[in-house]
Backbone as XML, in Angstrom:
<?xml version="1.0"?>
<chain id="A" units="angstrom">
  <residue number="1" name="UNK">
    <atom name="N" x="-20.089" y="-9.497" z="-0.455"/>
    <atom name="CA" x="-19.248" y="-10.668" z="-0.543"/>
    <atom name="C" x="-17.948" y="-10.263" z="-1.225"/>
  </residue>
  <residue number="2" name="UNK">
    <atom name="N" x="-16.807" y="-10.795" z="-0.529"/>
    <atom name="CA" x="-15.607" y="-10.253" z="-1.027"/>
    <atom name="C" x="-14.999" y="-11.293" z="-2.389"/>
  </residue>
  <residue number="3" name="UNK">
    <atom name="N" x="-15.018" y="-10.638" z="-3.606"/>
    <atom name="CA" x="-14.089" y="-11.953" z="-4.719"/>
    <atom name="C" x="-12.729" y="-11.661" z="-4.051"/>
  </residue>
  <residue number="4" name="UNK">
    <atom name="N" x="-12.028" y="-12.582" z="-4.643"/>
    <atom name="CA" x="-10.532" y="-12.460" z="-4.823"/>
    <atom name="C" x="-10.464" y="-12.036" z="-5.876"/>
  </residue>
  <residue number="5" name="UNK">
    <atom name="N" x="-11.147" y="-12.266" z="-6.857"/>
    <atom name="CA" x="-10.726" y="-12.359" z="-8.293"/>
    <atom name="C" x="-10.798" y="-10.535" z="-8.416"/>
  </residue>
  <residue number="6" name="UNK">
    <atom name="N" x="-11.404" y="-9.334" z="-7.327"/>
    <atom name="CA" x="-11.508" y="-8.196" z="-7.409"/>
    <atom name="C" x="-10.387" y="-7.359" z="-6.872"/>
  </residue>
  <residue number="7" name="UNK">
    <atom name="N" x="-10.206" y="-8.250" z="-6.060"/>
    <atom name="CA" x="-8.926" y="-7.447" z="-5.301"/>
    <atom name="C" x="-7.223" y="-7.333" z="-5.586"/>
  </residue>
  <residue number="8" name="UNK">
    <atom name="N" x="-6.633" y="-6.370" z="-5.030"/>
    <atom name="CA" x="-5.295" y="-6.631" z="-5.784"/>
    <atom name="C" x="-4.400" y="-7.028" z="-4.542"/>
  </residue>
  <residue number="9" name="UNK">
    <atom name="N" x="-3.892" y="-8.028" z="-4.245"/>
    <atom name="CA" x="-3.131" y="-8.213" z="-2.832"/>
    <atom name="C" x="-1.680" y="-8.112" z="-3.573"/>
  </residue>
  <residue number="10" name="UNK">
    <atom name="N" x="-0.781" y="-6.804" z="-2.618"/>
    <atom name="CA" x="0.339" y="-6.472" z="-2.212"/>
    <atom name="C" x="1.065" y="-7.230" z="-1.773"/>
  </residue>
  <residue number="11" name="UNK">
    <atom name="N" x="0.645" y="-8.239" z="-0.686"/>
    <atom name="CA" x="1.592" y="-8.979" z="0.438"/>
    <atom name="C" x="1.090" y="-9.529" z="1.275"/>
  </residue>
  <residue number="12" name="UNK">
    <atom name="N" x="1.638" y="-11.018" z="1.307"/>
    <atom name="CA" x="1.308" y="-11.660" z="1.911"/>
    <atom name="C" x="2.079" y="-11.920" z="3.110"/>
  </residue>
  <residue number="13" name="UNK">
    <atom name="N" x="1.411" y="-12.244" z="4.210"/>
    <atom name="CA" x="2.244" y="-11.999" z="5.362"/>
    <atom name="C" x="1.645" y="-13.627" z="6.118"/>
  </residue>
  <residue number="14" name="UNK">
    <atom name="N" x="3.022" y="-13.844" z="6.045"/>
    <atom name="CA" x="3.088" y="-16.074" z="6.710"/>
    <atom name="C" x="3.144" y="-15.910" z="8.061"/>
  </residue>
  <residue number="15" name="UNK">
    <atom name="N" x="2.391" y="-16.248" z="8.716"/>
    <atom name="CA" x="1.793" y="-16.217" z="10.156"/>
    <atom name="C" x="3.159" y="-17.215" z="11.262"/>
  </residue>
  <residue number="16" name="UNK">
    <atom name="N" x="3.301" y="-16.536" z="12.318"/>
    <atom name="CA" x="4.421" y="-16.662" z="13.172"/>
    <atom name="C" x="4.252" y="-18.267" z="13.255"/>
  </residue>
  <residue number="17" name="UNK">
    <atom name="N" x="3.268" y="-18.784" z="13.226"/>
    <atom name="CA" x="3.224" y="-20.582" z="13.619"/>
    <atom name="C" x="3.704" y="-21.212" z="13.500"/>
  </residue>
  <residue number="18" name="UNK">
    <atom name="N" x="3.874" y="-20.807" z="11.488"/>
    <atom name="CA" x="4.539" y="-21.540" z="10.637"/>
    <atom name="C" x="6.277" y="-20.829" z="10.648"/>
  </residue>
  <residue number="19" name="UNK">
    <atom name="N" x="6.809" y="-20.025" z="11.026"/>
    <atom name="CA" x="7.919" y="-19.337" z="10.703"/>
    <atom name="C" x="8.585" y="-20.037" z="12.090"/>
  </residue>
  <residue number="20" name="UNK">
    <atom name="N" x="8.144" y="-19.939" z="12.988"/>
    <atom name="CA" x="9.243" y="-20.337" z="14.526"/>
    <atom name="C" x="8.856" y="-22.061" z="14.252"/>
  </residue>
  <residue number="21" name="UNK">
    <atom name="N" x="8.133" y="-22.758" z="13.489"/>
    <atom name="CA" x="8.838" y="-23.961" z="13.308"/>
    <atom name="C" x="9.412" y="-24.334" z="11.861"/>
  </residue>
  <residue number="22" name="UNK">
    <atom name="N" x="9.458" y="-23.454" z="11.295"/>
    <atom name="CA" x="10.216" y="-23.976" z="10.076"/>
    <atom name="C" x="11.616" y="-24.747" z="10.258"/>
  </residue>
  <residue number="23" name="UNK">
    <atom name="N" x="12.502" y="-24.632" z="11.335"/>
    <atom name="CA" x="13.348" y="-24.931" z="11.303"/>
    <atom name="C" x="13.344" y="-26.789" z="11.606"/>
  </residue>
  <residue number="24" name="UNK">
    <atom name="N" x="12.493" y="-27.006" z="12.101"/>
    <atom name="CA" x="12.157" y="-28.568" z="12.817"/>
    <atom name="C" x="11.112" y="-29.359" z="12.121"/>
  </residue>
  <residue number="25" name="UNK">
    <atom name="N" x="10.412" y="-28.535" z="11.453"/>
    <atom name="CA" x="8.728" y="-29.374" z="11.280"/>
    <atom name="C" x="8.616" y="-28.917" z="9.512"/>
  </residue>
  <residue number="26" name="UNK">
    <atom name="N" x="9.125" y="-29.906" z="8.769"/>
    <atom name="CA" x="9.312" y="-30.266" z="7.443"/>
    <atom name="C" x="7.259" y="-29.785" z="6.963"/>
  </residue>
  <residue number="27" name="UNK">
    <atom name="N" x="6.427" y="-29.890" z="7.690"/>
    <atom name="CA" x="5.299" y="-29.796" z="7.079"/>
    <atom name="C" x="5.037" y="-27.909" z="6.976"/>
  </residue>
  <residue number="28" name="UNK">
    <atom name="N" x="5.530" y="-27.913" z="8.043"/>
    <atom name="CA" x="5.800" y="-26.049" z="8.071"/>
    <atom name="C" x="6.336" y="-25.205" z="6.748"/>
  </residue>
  <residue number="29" name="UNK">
    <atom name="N" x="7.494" y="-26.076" z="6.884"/>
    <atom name="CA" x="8.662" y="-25.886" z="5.128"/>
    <atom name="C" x="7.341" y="-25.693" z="3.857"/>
  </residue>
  <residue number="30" name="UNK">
    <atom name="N" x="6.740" y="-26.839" z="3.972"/>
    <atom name="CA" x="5.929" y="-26.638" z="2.529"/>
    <atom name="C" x="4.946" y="-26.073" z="2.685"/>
  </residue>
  <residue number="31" name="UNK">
    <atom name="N" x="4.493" y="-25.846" z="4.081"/>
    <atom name="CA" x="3.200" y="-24.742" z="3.749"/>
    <atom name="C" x="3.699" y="-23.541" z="3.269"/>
  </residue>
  <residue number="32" name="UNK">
    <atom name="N" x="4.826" y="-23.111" z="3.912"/>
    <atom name="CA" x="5.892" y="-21.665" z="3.367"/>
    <atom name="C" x="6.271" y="-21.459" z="2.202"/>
  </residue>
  <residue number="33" name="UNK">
    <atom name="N" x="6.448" y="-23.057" z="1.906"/>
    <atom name="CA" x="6.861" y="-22.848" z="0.059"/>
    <atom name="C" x="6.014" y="-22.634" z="-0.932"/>
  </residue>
  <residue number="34" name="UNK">
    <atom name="N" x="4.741" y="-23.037" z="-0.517"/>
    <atom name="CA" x="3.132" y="-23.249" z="-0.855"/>
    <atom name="C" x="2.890" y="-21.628" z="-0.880"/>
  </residue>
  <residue number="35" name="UNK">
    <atom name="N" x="3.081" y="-21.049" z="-0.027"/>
    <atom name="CA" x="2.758" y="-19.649" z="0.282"/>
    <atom name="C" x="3.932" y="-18.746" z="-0.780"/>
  </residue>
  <residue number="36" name="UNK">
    <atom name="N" x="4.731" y="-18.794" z="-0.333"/>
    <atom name="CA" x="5.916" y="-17.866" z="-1.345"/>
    <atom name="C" x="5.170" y="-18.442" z="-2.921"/>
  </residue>
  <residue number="37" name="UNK">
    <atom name="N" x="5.434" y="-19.769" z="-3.272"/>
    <atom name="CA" x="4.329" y="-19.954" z="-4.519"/>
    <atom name="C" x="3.122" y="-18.857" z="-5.182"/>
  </residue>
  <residue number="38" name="UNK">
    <atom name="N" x="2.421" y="-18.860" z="-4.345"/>
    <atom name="CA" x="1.098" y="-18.587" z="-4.851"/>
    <atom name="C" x="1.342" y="-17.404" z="-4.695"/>
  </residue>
  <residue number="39" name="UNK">
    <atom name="N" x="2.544" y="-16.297" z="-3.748"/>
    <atom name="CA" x="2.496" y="-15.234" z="-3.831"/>
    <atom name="C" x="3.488" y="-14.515" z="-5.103"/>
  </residue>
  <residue number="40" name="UNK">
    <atom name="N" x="4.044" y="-15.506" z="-5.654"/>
    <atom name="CA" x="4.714" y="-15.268" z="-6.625"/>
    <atom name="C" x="3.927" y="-15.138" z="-7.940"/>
  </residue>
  <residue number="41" name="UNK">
    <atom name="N" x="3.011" y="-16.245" z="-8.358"/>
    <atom name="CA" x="1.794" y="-16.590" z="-8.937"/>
    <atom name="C" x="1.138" y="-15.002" z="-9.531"/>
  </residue>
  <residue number="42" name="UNK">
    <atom name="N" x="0.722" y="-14.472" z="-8.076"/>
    <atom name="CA" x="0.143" y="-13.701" z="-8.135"/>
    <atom name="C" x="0.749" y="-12.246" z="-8.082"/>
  </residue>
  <residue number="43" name="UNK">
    <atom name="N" x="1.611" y="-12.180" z="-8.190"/>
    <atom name="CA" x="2.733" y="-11.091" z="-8.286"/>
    <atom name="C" x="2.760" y="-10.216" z="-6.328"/>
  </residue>
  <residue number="44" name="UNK">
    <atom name="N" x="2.555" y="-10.570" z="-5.453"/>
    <atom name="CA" x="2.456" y="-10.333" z="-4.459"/>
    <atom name="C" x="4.363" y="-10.708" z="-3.575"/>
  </residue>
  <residue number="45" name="UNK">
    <atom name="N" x="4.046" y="-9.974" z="-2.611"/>
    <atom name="CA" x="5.732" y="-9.984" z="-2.257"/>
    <atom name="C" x="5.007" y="-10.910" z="-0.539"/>
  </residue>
  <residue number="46" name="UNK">
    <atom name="N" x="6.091" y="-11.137" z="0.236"/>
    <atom name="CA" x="5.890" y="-12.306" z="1.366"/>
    <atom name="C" x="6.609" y="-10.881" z="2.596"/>
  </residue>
  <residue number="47" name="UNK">
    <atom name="N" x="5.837" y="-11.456" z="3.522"/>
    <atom name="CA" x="6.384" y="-11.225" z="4.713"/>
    <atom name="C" x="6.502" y="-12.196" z="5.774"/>
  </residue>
  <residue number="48" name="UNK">
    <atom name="N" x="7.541" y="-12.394" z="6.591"/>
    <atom name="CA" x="7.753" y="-13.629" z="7.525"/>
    <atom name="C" x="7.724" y="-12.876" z="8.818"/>
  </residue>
  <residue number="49" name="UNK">
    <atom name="N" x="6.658" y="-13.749" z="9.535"/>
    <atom name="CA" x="6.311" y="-12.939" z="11.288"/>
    <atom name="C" x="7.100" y="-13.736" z="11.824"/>
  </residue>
  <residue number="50" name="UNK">
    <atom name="N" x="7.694" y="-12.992" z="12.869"/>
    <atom name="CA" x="8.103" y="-13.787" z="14.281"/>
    <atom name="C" x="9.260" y="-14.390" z="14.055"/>
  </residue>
  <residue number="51" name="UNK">
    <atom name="N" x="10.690" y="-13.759" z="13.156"/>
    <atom name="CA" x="11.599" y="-13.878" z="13.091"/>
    <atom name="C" x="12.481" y="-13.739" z="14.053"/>
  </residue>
  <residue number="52" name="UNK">
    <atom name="N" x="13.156" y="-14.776" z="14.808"/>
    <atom name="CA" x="13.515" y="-14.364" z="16.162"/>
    <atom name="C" x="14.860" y="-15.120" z="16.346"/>
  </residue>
  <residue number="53" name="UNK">
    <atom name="N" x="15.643" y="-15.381" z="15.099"/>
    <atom name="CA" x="17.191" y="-15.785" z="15.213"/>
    <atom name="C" x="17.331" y="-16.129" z="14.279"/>
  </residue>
  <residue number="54" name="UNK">
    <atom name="N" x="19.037" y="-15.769" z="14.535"/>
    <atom name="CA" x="19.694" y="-15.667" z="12.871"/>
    <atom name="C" x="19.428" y="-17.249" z="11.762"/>
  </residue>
  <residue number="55" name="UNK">
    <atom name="N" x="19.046" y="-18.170" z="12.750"/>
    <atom name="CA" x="19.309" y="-19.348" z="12.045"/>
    <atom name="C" x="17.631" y="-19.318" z="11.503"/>
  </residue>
  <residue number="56" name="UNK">
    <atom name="N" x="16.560" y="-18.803" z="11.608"/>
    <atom name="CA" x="15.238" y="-18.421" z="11.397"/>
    <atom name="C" x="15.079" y="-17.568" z="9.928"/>
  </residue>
  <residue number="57" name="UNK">
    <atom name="N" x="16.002" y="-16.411" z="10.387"/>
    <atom name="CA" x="16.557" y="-15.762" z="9.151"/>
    <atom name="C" x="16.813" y="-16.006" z="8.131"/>
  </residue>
  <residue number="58" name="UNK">
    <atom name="N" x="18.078" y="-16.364" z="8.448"/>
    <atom name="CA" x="18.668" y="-17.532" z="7.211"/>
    <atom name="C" x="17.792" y="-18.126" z="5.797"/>
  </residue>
  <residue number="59" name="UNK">
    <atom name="N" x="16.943" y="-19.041" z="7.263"/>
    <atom name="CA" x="16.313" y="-20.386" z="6.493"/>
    <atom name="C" x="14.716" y="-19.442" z="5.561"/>
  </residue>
  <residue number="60" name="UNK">
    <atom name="N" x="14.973" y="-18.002" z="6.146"/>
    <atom name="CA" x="13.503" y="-17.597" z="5.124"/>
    <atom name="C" x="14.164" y="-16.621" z="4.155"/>
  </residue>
  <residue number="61" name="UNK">
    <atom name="N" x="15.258" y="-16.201" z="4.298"/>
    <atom name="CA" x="15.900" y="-15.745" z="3.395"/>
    <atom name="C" x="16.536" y="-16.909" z="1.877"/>
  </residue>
  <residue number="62" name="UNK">
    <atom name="N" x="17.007" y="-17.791" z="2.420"/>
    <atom name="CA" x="16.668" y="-19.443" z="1.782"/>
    <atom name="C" x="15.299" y="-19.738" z="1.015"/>
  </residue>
  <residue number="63" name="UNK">
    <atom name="N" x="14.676" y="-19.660" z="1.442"/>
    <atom name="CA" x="13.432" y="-19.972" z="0.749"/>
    <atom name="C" x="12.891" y="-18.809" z="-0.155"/>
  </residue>
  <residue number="64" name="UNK">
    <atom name="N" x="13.650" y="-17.732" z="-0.127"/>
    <atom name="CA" x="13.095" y="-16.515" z="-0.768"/>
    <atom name="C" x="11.836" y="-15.095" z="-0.474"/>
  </residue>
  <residue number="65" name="UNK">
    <atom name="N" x="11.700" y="-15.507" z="1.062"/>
    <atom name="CA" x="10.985" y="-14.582" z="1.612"/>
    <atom name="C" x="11.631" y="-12.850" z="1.341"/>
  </residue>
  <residue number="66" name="UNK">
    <atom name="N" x="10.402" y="-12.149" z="0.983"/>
    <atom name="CA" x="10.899" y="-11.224" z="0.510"/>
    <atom name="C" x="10.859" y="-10.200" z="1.805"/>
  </residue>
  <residue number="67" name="UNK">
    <atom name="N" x="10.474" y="-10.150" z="2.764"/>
    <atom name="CA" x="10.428" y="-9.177" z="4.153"/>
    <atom name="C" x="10.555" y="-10.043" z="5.534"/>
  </residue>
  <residue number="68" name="UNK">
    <atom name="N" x="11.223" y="-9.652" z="6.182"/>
    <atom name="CA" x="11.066" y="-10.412" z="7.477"/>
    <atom name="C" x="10.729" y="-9.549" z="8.503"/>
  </residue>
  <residue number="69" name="UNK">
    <atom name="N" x="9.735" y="-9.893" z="10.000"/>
    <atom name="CA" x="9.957" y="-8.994" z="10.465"/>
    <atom name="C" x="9.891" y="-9.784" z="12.017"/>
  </residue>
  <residue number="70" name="UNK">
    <atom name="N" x="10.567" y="-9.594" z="13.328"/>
    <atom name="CA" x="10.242" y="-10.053" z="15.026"/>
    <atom name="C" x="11.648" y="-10.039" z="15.404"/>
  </residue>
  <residue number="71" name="UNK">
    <atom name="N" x="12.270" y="-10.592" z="16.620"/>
    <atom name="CA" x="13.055" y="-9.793" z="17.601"/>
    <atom name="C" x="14.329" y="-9.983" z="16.837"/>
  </residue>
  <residue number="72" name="UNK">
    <atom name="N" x="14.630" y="-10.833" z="16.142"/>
    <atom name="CA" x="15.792" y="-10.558" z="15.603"/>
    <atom name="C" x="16.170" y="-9.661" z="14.763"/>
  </residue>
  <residue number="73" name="UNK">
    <atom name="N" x="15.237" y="-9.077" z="13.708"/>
    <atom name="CA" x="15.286" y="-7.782" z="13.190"/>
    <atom name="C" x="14.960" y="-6.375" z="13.873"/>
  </residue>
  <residue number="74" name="UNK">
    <atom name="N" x="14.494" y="-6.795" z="14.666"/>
    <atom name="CA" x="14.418" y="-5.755" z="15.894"/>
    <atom name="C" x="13.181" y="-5.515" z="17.031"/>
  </residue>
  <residue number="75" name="UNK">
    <atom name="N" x="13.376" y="-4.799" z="18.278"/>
    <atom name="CA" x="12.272" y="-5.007" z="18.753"/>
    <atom name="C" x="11.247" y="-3.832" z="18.468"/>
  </residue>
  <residue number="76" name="UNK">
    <atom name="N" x="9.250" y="-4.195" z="18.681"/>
    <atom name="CA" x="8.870" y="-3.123" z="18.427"/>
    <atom name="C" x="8.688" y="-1.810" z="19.182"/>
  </residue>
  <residue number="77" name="UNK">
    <atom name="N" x="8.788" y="-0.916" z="18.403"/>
    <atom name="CA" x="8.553" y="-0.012" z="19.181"/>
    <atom name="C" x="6.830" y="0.946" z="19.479"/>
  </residue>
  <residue number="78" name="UNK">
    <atom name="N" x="7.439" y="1.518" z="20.898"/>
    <atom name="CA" x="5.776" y="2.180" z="21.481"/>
    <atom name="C" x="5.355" y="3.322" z="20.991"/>
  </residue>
  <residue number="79" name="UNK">
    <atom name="N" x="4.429" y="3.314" z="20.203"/>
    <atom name="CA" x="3.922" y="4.744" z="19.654"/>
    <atom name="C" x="3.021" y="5.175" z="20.290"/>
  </residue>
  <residue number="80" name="UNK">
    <atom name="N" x="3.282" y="6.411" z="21.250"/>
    <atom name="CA" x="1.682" y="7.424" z="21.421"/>
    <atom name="C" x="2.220" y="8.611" z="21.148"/>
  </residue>
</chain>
């Protein structure tokens, strides 16, 4: 059984759902703020998925997201 209370989490990474509607859907906003919260709390840094325009950007750079990452920061690339 996994504690939390054992583990040390690095980073938290806010799932694309909530990031491509932050801009429209006010309930999105506070789950994000909820999240940057508790990752602050816990000394953990944020990552934002599915960043995909500057005005997306912006608004998580605004809120204090500490990493962003999807097509507007660039596309991925193919590793073999």
């Amino acid at each position: 059984i996994l504690n939390l209370h054992t583990i040390h989490i690095d980073f938290i990474k806010i799932d694309a759902s909530f990031i491509e509607t932050i801009l429209e859907n006010e309930q999105s906003k506070k789950i994000v703020n909820s999240i940057i919260k508790l990752a602050s709390n816990i000394g953990a840094k944020t990552i934002a998925e599915s960043v995909s325009s500057e005005e997306i950007f912006k608004a998580v750079q605004e809120l204090g997201i500490d990493y962003s990452q999807g097509y507007y920061i660039g596309k991925p690339k193919e590793f073999i």
